[in-house]
ROKE-481319 format. One record per residue (C-alpha): y, x, z. Coordinates in steps of 0.5 Angstrom, whole numbers, always signed. Each point is the difference from the previous one (the first is absolute). Layout:
N
- Y  X  Z
...
END
This chain:
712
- +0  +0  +0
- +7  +3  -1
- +4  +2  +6
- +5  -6  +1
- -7  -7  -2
- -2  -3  +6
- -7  +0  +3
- -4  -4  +5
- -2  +4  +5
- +1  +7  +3
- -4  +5  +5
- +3  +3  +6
- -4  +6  +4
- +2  +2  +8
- -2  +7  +1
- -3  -1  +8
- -4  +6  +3
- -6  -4  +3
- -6  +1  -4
- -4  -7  -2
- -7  -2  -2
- -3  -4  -6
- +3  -7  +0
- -4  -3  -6
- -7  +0  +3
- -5  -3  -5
- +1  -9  +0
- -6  -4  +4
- -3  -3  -6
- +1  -7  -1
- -4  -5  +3
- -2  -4  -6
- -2  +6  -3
- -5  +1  +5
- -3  -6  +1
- -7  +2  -2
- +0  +5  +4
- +5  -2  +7
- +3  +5  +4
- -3  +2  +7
- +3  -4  +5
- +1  +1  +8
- +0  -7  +3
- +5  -1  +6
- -2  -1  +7
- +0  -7  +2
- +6  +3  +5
- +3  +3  -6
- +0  -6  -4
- +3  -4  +6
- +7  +4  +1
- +0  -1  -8
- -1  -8  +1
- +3  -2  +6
- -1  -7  -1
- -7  +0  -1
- -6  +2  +6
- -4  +4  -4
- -7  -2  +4
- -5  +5  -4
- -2  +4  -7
- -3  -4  -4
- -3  +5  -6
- +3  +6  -4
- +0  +1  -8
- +3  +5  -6
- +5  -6  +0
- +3  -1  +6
- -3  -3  +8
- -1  -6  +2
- +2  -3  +8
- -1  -5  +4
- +6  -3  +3
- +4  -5  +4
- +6  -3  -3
- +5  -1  +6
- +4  -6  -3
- -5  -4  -2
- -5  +2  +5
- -6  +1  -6
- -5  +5  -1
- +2  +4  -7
- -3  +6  -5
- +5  +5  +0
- -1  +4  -7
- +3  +7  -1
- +1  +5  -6
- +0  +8  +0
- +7  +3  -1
- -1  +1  -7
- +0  -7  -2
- +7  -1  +4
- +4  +5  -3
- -2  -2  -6
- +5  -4  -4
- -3  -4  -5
- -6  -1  +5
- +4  -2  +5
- +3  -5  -4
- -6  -3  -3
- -3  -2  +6
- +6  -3  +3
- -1  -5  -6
- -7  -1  +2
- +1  -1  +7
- +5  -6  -2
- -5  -3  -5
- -5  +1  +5
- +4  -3  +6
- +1  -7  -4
- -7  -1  +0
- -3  -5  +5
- -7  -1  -2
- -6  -2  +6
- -4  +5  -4
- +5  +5  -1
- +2  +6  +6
- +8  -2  +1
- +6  +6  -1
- +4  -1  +5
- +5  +5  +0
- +1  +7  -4
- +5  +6  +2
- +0  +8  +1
- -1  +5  +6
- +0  +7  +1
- +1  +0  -8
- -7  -3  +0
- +0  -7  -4
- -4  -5  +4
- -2  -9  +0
- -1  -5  +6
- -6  -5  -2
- -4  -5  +3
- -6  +4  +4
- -6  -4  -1
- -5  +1  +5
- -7  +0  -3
- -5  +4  -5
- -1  +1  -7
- -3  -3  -5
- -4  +7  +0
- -2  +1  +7
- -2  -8  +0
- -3  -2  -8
- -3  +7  -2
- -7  +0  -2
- -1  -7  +2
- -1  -7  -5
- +4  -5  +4
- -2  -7  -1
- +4  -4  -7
- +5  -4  +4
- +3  +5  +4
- +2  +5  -5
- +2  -6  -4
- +5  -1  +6
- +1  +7  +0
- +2  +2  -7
- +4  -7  -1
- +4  +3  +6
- +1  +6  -3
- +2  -3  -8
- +5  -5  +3
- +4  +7  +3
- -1  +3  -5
- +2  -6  -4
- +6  +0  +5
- +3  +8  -2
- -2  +0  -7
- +5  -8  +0
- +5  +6  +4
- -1  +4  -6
- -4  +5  +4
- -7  +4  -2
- -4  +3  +5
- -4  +5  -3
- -5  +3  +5
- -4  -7  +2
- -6  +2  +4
- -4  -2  +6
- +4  +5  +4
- +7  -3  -1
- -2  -6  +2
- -1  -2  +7
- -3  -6  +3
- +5  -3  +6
- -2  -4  +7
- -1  -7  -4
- -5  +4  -6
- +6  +0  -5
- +0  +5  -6
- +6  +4  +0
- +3  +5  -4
- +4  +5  +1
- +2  +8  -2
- +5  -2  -5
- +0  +7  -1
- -1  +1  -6
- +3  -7  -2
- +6  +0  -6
- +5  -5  -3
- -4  -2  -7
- +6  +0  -3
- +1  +8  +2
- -3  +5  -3
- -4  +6  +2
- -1  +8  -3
- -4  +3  -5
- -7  +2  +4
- +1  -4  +7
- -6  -4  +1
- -1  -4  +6
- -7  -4  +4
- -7  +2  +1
- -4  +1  -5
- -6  -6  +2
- +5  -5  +0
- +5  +3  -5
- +1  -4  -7
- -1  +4  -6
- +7  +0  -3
- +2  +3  +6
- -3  +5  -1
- +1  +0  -8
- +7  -2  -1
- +4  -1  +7
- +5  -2  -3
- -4  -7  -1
- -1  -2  +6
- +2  -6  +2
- -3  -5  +4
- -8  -1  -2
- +0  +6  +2
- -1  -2  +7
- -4  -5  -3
- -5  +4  -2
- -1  +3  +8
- +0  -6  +3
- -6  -2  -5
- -3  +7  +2
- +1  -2  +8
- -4  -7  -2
- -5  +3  -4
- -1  +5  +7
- +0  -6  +5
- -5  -4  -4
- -5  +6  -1
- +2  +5  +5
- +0  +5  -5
- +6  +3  -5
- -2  -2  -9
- -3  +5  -3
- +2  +3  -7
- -5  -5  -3
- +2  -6  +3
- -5  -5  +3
- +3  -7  +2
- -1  -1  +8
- -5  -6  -1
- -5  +5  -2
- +1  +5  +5
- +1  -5  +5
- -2  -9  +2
- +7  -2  -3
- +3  -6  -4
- -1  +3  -7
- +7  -3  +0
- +3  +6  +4
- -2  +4  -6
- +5  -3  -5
- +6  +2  +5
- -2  +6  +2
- -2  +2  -7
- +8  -3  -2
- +4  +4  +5
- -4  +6  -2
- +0  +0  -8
- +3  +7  -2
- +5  -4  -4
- +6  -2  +3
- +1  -5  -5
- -7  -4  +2
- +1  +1  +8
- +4  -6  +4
- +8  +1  -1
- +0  +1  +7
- -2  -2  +7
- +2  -7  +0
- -4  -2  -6
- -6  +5  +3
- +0  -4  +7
- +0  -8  -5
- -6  +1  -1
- -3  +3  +6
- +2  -6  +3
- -2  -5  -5
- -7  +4  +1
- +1  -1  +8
- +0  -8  -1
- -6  +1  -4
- -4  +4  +5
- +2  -5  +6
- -2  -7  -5
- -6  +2  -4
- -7  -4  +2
- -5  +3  +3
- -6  -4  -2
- -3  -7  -3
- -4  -5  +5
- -6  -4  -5
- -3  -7  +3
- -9  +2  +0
- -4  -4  -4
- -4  -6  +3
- -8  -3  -1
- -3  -5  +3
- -8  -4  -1
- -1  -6  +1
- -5  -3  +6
- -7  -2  -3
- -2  -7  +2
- -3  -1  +8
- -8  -2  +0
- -3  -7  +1
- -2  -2  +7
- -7  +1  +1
- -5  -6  +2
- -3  -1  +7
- -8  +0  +0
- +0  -7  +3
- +4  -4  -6
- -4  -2  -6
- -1  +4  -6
- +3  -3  -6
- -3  -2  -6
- +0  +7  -5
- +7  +0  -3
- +2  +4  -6
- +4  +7  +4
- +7  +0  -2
- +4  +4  -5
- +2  +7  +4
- +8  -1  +1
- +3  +7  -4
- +3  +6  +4
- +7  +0  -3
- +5  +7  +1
- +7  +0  -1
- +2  +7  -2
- +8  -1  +3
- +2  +6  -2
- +1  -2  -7
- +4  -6  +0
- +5  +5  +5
- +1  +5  -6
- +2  -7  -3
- +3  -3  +4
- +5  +7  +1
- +2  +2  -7
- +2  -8  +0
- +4  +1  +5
- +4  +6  -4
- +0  -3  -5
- +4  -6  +3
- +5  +5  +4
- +1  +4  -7
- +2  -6  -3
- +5  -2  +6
- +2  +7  -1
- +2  -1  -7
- +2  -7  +0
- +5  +4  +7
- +3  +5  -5
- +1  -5  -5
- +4  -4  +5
- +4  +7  +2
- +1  +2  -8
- +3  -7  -2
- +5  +0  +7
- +2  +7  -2
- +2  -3  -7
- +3  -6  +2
- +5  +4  +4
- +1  +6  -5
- +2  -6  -3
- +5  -2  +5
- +3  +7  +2
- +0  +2  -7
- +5  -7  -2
- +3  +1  +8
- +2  +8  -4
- +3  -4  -7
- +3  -4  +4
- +3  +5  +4
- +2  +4  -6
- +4  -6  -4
- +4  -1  +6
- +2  +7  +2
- +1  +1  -8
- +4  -6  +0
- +4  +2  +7
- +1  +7  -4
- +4  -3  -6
- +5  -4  +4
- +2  +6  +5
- +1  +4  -7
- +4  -6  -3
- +4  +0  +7
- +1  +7  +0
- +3  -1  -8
- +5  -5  +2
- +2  +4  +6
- +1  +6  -3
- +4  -4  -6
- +5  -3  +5
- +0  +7  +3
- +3  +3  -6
- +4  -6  -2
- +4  +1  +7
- +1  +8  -1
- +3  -1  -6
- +5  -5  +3
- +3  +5  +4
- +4  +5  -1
- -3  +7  +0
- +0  +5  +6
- +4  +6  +0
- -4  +6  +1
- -1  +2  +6
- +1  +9  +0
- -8  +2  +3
- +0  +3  +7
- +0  +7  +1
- -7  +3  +2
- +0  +1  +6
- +0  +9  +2
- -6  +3  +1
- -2  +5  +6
- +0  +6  -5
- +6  -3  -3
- +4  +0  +7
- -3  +7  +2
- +4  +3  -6
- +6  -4  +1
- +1  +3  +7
- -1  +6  -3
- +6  +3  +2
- +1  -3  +6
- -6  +2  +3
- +1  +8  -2
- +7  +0  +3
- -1  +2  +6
- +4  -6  +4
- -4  -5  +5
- -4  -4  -5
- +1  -8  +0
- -4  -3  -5
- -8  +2  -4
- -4  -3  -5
- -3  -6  +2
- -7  +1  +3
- +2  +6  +4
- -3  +0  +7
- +2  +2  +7
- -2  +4  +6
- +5  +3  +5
- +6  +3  -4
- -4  +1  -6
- +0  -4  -6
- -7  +1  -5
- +0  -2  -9
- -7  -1  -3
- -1  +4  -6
- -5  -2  -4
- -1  +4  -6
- -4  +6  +1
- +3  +6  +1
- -2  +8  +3
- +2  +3  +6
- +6  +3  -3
- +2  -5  -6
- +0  -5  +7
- +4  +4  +4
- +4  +2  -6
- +1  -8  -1
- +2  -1  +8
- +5  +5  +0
- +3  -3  -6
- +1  -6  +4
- +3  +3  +6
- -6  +0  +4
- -7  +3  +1
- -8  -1  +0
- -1  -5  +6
- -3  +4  +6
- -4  -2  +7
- +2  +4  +6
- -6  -3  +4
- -6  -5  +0
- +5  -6  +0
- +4  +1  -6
- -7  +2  -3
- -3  -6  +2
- +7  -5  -2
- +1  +3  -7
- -7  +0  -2
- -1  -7  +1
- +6  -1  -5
- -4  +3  -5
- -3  -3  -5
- -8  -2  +0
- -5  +6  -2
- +6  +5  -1
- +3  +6  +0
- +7  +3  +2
- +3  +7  +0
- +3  +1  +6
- +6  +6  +2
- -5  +5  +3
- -4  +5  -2
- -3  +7  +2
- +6  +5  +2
- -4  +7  +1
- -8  +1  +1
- -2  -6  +4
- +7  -2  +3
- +2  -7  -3
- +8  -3  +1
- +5  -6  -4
- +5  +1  -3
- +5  -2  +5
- -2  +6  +3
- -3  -5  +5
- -7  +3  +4
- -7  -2  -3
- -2  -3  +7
- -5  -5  -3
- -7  +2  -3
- +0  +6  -4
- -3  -1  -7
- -5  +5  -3
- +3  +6  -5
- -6  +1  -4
- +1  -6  -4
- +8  +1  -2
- +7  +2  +3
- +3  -8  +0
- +0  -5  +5
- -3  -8  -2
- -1  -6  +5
- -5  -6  -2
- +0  -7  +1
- -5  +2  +4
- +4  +5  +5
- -2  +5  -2
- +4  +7  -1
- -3  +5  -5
- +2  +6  -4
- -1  +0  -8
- +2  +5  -5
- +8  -2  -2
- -2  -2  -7
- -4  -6  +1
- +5  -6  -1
- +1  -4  +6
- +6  -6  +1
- +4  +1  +6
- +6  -3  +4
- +8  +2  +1
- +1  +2  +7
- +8  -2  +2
- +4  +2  +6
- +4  -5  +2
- +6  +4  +0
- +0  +4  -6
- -4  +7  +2
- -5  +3  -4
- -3  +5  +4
- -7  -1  -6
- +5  +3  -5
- -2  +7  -3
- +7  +3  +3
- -2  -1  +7
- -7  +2  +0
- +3  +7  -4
- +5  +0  +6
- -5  +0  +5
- -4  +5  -3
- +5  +5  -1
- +3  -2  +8
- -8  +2  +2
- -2  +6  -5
- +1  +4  +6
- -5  -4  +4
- -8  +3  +1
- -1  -7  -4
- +5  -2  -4
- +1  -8  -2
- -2  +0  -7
- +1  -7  -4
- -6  -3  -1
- -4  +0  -6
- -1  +8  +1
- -5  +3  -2
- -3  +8  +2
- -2  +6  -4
- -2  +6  +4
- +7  +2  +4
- +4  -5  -5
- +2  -7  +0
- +2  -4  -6
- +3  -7  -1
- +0  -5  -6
- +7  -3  +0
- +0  -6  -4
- +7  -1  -3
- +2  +2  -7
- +4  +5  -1
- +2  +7  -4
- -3  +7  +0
- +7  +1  +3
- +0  -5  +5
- -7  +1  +2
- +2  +7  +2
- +5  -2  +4
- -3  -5  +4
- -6  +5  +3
- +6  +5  +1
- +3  -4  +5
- -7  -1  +3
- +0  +7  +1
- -5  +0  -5
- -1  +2  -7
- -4  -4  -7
- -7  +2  +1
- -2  +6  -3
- -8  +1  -3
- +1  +8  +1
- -7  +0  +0
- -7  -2  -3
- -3  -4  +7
- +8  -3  +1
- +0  -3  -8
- -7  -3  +2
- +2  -3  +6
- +7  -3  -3
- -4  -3  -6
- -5  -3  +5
- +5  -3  +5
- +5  -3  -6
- -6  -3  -3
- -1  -4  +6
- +7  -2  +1
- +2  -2  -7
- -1  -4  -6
- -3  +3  -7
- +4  +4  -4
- +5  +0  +7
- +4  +6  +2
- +4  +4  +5
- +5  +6  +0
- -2  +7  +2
- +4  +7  +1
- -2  +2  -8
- +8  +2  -4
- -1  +3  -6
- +7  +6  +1
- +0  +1  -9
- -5  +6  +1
- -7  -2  +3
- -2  -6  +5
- +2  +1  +7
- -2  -2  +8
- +7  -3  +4
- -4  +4  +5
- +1  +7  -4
- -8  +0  +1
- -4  +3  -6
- -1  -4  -6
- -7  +2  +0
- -4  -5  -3
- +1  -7  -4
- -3  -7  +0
- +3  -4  -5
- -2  -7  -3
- -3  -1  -6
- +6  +2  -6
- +6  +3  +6
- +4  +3  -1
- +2  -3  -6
- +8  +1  +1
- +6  +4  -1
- +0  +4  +6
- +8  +0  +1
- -1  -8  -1
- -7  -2  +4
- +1  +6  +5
- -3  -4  +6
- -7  -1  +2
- -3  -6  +1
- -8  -1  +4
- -3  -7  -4
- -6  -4  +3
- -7  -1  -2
- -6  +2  -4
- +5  +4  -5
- +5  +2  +5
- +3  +7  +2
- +7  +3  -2
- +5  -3  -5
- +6  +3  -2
END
């Protein structure tokens, strides 16, 4: 650039005579990268988690993972037992993580299911995200069902409770993902439960590439094959595995035989199973609620089938023979010899052959009063198909007729309406309202006034108050230096929170699930402080993950690198004073340079014995120069090889692409030279620099990126 252009930033450098150690360690990992493999982690104590969570007696541990420990406690307000689960460190810290399991947490919390473990509360302790549920005392599926057949009409209670909870999140828009015996718990009615929405996602969000979640005797194929295509059938297809295991005691094998087979089950049983688990989604029930349809409708066919048909026996009878002839006494006469009578014949009537008969008569009597019933019934069902049907027609003439007169009414009316307009005379135009003057359009009209100096008396609408401080949203996303930069023009500066209760106040005011910059940051290598010159009394951020202070919606303070865009808020002081602005904090440096500390401004950083400061204000080469000289400081100098490499590091982490700061490089006509009269021993130009005319272009640049280094 040539020596008068102006540019967005500038380094300067303090020389201190403490050595400092290395302040860009390695990065944690982010957790999402680590999901296959989770981090170790140190559980806290049961007394350990009850400083952190006072308003909860923690009665016991309960179990421990790579995701996080679990924790049975006593909810102090609603006199309740509740779990307490907590995540690793490394999961609060991380930003993108953090923000996705509050929204879980939210559409969790809204669910109210009896067969769904309930979300009560959710937040961060120690940098340790954890979530407040509803503790059910009792077991597993696992530890109750493994190995064993249950008996048809239980897990036909069972499964149908479990399809109506999952029927209930996937209406929430809500997956499981991991449905299996031992994320199911049975509470102290016997009622089926899910719980360990860990895994659980919104459907409408989408995961990254190679994240596969679920075990894998429960898991869908897609799962496994497309994740992306998860959806909700694929928690059909662990329920069906659930069924098939409660009816066999054993999980389906590869070459899958139905359950009826294996075990004494209704056949029926095999077509919901063999539905639910079908390798294609397309052909599997859409979700839990049409899968716990047809368990039920198979629970009412199981309560009201017959067990057996009762038949009258079959009847025979004989008749008696006739009785014999008296015989005569020896005293009475003997009759003249008569002709002995005809024997009487012996007759035997087989009954069982007129009952057949007389059965399939009866049969056929009541087939025919059954025929003659149904014609009965069809002859009434057409007379009053009949009847309804000229009812309908009826109906329909009447509202077609009822219709035509409301549209003749509606034209007369309007011809009456446009005759009476156009018999009075037109109305003058009236001039349009002014638009009403937004937020940002007020803040740029009291511009003057609030950088004047004098006792301020107006802000933009929406400005909040605390004490003699005035604080201004801003919304656009801006860096550390860019947002402090954007406050000194108006007047004022990045808010700050002097103690836990201005934390607690101004996070309340930020947005949901939002970041903001705030006016502190690093001031040497460990030491941290605000912009006002204020001492940093509150809990001290980490180094390791940048020099700039944010707050979160959740409360927390966090350190990031300066160049991530955040918004912010404009703090005011009532009376007109910045003490945030960048002259005092140079005045308060230069006051305390003698001191075995000095008071850098925020934001610095330290390379071996130096300390080095982005200031975001745009500015000449010229102009740059003179801000570090009234410093007591200089531009920065990259004399060396380990120096340049830190340099280009440390802008890369606080600037945009393609950004750049001023360094102490002039060109004097003759050759490149360090202001510091220190050896021009080597070069790191960009890509294509120098390319100027050294009389004109005589001033040194550092740019930001992949493609950085200096630039004339």
């Amino acid at each position: 650039p040539q020596k008068g252009s102006t540019h967005g930033f500038s380094f300067q450098k303090f020389e201190h005579i403490f050595p400092m150690k290395n302040l860009f360690p390695s990065a944690f990992p982010s957790p999402l990268t680590c999901m296959s493999s989770p981090p170790q982690f140190k559980a806290p104590s049961t007394e350990e988690l009850q400083e952190l969570l006072p308003a909860y007696d923690v009665l016991s541990f309960i179990a421990r993972g790579g995701m996080g420990a679990v924790y049975k406690a006593h909810q102090k307000s609603l006199e309740r037992n509740v779990a307490v689960k907590i995540l690793p460190r490394e999961f609060g810290e991380d930003y993108d993580f953090r923000r996705r399991f509050e929204d879980e947490a939210k559409a969790m919390a809204k669910l109210n299911h009896p067969n769904l473990i309930s979300v009560y509360d959710f937040g961060e302790v120690d940098h340790m995200l954890y979530i407040v549920m509803e503790f059910v005392d009792g077991k597993s599926f696992h530890e109750s069902f493994h190995g064993k057949v249950i008996e048809e009409k239980e897990v036909v209670r069972l499964v149908t409770g479990i399809c109506e909870g999952l029927a209930h999140a996937h209406e929430a828009g809500i997956l499981h993902r991991d449905i299996k015996p031992a994320n199911i718990l049975l509470d102290a009615k016997n009622r089926p439960k899910i719980g360990d929405f860990g895994l659980a996602r919104l459907t409408e969000e989408t995961e990254g590439e190679g994240i596969i979640f679920g075990t894998p005797d429960y898991t869908a194929p897609e799962v496994i094959k497309s994740p992306g295509a998860v959806d909700t059938r694929s928690d059909v297809f662990s329920t069906g595995v659930i069924l098939y295991e409660l009816l066999t005691g054993k999980l389906p094998e590869k070459q899958y035989i139905p359950a009826s087979q294996i075990e004494d089950v209704d056949p029926r049983f095999d077509k919901i199973v063999r539905r639910a688990t079908h390798p294609s989604p397309m052909l599997r029930f859409a979700d839990g609620e049409a899968m716990a349809l047809d368990l039920k409708k198979l629970r009412d066919a199981l309560e009201n089938q017959v067990t057996g048909i009762v038949t009258a026996p079959s009847m025979t009878m004989v008749a008696q023979p006739p009785r014999a002839e008296p015989v005569p006494s020896p005293e009475a006469p003997v009759p003249e010899a008569a002709p002995p009578p005809a024997p009487a014949p012996e007759v035997q009537v087989n009954i069982g052959t007129n009952w057949s008969l007389l059965r399939n008569l009866v049969i056929i009597v009541l087939l025919l009063a059954a025929i003659f019933g149904m014609y009965q019934a069809y002859q009434w069902r057409k007379d009053s198909n009949a009847e309804q049907q000229a009812e309908q027609q009826r109906l329909k003439d009447q509202a077609e007729a009822e219709n035509r007169q409301r549209l003749l009414e509606e034209k007369r009316s309007r011809e009456r309406l446009a005759a009476l307009k156009a018999s009075q005379p037109k109305p003058i135009a009236e001039e349009p309202e002014p638009e009403p003057e937004t937020p940002m359009e007020a803040l740029v009209r009291l511009k003057p006034s609030l950088n004047s100096g004098e006792p301020r008396t107006e802000y933009p609408p929406g400005t909040l108050i605390r004490g003699n401080s005035r604080f201004f949203l801003i919304k656009e996303e801006l860096s550390w230096q860019r947002a402090a930069s954007y406050a000194e023009d108006y007047g004022g500066h990045l808010a700050v929170c002097l103690n836990e209760g201005e934390q607690k106040w101004l996070s309340a005011k930020i947005p949901s699930s939002t970041t903001i910059w705030l006016g502190g940051g690093a001031t040497g290598r460990t030491a941290w402080g605000w912009v006002d010159g204020s001492p940093w009394t509150v809990r001290q951020p980490s180094s390791t993950t940048g020099n700039s202070a944010t707050l979160s919606d959740l409360g927390s303070i966090r350190s990031q690198p300066g160049g991530k865009k955040f918004p912010f808020f404009i703090q005011w002081r009532e009376d007109g004073s910045n003490p945030g602005n960048l002259e005092a904090q140079i005045t308060r440096l230069k006051a305390s340079l003698d001191s075995p500390e000095p008071t850098y401004p925020p934001g610095v950083v330290s390379f071996e014995n130096r300390r080095y400061l982005v200031i975001g204000t745009p500015g000449t080469w010229e102009e740059a120069n003179a801000v570090a000289k009234s410093a007591h400081g200089h531009l920065a100098v990259p004399s060396e090889q380990s120096e340049d490499t830190y340099l280009r590091k440390m802008i890369t982490s606080n600037l945009e692409e393609g950004q750049g700061a001023w360094i102490g490089g002039r060109h004097n006509g003759r050759s490149w030279t360090w202001i510091t009269g220190e050896t021009w021993a080597f070069s790191s130009w960009a890509p294509d620099a120098p390319d100027g005319s050294a009389p004109t272009q005589g001033a040194v640049r550092l740019l930001s990126g992949e493609n950085g280094g200096w630039d004339d």
